[in-house]
C-alpha positions in Angstrom: 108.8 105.8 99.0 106.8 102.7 99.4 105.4 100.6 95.9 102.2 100.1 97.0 101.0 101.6 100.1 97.7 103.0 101.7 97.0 106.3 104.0 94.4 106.6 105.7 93.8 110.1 107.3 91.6 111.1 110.0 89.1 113.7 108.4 89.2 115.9 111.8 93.1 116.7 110.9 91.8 118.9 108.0 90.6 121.0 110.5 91.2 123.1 113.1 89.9 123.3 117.0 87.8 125.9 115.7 86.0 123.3 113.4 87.1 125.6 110.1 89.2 123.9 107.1 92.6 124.3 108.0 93.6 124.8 104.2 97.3 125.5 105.1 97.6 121.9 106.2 96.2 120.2 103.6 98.2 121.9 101.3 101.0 120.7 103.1 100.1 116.9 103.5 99.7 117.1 99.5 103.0 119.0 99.0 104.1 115.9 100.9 103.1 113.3 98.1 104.0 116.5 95.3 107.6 116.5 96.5 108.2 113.0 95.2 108.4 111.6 91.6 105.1 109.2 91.7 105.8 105.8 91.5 103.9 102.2 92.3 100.4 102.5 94.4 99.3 105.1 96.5 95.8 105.7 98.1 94.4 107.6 100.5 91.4 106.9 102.6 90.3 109.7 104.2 87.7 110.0 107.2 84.4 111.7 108.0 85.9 113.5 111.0 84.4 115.9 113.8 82.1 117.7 110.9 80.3 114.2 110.1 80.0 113.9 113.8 78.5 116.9 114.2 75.4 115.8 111.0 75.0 112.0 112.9 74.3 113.7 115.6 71.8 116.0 114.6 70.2 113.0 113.0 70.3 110.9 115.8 68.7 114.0 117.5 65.8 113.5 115.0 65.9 109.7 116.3 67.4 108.3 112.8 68.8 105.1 113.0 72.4 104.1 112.6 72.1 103.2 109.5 70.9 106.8 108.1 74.2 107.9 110.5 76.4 105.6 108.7 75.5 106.8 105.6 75.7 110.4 106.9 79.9 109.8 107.9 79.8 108.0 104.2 79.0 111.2 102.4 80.8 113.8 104.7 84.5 111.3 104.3 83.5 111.4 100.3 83.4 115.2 100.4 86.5 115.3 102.4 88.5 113.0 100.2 87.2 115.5 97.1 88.8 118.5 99.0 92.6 116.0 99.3 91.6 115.5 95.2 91.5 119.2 95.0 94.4 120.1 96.9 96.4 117.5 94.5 95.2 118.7 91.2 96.6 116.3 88.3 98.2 114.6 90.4 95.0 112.6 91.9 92.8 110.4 90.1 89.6 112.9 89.5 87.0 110.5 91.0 86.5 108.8 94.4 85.8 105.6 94.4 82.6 104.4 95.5 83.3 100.3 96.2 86.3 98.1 95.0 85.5 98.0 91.1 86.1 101.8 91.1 88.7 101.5 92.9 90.1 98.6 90.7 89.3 101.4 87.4 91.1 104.1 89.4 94.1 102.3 89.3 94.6 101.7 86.1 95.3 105.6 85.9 98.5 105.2 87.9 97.6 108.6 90.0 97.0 109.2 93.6 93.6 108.0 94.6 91.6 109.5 97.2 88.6 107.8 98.6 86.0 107.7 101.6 84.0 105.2 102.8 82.1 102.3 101.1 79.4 101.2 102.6 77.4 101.1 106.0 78.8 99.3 109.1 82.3 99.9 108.3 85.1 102.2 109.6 87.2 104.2 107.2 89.9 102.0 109.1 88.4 99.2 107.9 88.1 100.5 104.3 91.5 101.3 104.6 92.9 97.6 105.7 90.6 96.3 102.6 92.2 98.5 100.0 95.5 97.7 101.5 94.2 93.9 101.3 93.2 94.5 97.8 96.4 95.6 96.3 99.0 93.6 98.4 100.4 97.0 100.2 103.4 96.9 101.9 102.0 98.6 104.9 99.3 101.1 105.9 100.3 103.6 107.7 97.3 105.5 109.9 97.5 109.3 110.8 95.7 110.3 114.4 95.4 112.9 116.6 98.1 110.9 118.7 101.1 109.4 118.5 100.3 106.0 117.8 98.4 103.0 120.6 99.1 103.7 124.1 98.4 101.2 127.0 95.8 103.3 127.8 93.9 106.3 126.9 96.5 109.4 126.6 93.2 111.9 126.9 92.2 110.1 130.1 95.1 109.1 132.0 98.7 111.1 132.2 100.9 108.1 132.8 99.6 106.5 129.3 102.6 105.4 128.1 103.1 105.0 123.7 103.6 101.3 122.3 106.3 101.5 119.9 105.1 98.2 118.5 102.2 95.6 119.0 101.5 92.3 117.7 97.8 91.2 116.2 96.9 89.5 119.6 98.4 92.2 122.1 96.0 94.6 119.8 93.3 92.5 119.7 93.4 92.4 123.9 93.5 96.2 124.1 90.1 96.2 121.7 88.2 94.0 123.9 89.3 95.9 127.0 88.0 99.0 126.0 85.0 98.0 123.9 84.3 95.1 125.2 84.4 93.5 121.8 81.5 95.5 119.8 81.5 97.6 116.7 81.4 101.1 117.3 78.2 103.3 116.5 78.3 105.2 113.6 80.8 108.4 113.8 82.4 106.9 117.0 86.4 107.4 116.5 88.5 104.3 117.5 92.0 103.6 116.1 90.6 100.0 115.0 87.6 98.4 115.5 86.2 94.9 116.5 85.4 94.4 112.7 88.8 96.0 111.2 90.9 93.7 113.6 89.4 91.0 111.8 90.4 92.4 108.8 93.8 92.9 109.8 94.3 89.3 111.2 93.6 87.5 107.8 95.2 90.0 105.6 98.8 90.2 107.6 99.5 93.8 106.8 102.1 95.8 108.6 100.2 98.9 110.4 102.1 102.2 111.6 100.4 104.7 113.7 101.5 108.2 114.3 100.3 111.4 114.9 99.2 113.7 111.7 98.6 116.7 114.1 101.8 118.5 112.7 102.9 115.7 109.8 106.2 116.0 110.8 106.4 111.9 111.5 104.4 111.7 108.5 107.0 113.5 106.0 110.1 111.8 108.0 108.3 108.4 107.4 107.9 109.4 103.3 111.3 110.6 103.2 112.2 106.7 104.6 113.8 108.1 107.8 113.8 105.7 110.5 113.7 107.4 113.9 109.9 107.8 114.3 107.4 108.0 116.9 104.9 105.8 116.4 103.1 102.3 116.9 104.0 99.6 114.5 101.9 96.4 114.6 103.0 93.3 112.8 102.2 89.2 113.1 
C-alpha cells in the first residue's frame, strides 16, 4: 500500500450498461481500501460519468453554455464521490472537498477522502494530477473503461494494440493527434486532456492506467502485485 497516493475513478464505473447504480461494485471497490490497515494519504477523485453526460446534454439542448455544463458534471462527480463516502462509512472523511483549502482540512483527519471536481474548465483528471501535485503522491493511478492508452482507439479500431508504458512526450503526441491540441467540452471523456498534460509535465508524477471494469487490476495493484495490465507513464 502506497503512503500517499491518489485514485481517480471514472463515475460511469459505478454504474451499469443499463445506467442504474451498480451498488455491488461499489461496495467492492471500498472493500478494497476496508481490507487494509489505513496508513499515509489516500484520496479519491471520482468523476461525473455517463449520468452527468446525460444533464449537460439536456442543458446544451436548452442552448446553455459550457460553462452552466461544466458546472452541471461539477455537481453530478460531487454527488458521486458522496455515494464512495457512503459506501466507506468511518472510514472516509465525511465531507468532499470543494477546492484545495478543504482538501488541505480534510487531511488533517488522516481518513480516506473522496472528492469531485473543483471548478469549471477542468477535468476530474486534471483535479486528480493537482491533488496528487498537492501532496507529493507517489503515483496516481487512473481507473477506465479500458485497459490502459492504446496506440489508437480500442472502440474504433480492432488492431489497437495496449501501451504498457509511455513517456510525457510520446503522451503528449498521442493528445494532439486525436484532439488536435484543444480542451475538451464539458462532459467529453478523454484519458487526459490538453490542460491535465500540462499538469502532469511540471508535476513529474508517475501515472498507471487500467481498467476498473471488473477491479481485478485494481485490487492486484493494492495488494502490490506486479503482473498488471496496464499503461504506466513516467519522465
Amino acid at each position: 500500500m502506497k503512503g500517499k497516493s491518489v485514485i481517480k475513478i471514472g463515475g460511469s464505473l459505478l454504474f451499469t450498461e443499463d445506467k442504474e447504480l451498480d451498488k455491488e461494485k461499489i461496495d467492492n471497490f471500498c472493500q478494497i481500501f476496508k481490507k487494509i490497515k489505513y496508513s499515509g494519504i489516500h484520496i479519491i477523485v471520482c468523476g461525473g460519468g455517463i449520468i452527468a453526460r446525460e444533464y449537460i446534454n439536456a442543458v446544451r439542448s436548452f442552448h446553455g453554455n459550457e460553462a452552466l455544463c461544466d458546472t452541471f458534471g461539477i455537481d453530478l462527480s460531487r454527488i458521486n464521490s458522496k455515494l464512495l463516502i457512503a459506501s466507506f462509512q468511518d472510514f472516509a472523511y465525511p465531507l468532499v472537498p470543494k477546492s484545495i483549502e478543504e482538501l488541505s482540512t480534510a487531511l488533517l483527519f488522516k481518513k480516506i477522502i473522496v472528492m469531485g471536481g473543483l471548478q469549471p474548465g477542468q477535468s476530474t483528471t486534471s483535479v486528480a494530477l493537482e491533488v496528487a501535485e498537492f501532496i507529493n503522491a507517489e503515483e496516481l493511478v487512473i481507473l477506465t473503461d479500458v485497459k490502459g492508452i492504446y496506440d489508437k482507439d480500442p472502440k474504433r479500431f480492432d488492431d489497437a494494440k495496449l501501451l504498457k508504458s509511455l513517456t510525457y512526450d510520446k503522451l503528449q503526441e498521442i493528445i494532439i493527434n486525436s484532439s488536435g491540441d484543444k480542451q475538451a467540452a464539458a462532459g467529453e471523456y478523454r484519458i487526459f486532456d490538453a490542460v491535465s498534460l500540462q499538469i502532469l509535465k511540471r508535476s513529474n508524477i508517475k501515472i498507471i492506467i487500467m481498467s476498473g471494469k471488473d477491479l481485478k487490476e485494481f485490487e492486484k495493484y493494492w495488494n502490490g502485485e506486479e503482473d498488471i495490465s496496464c499503461t504506466t507513464i513516467t519522465e
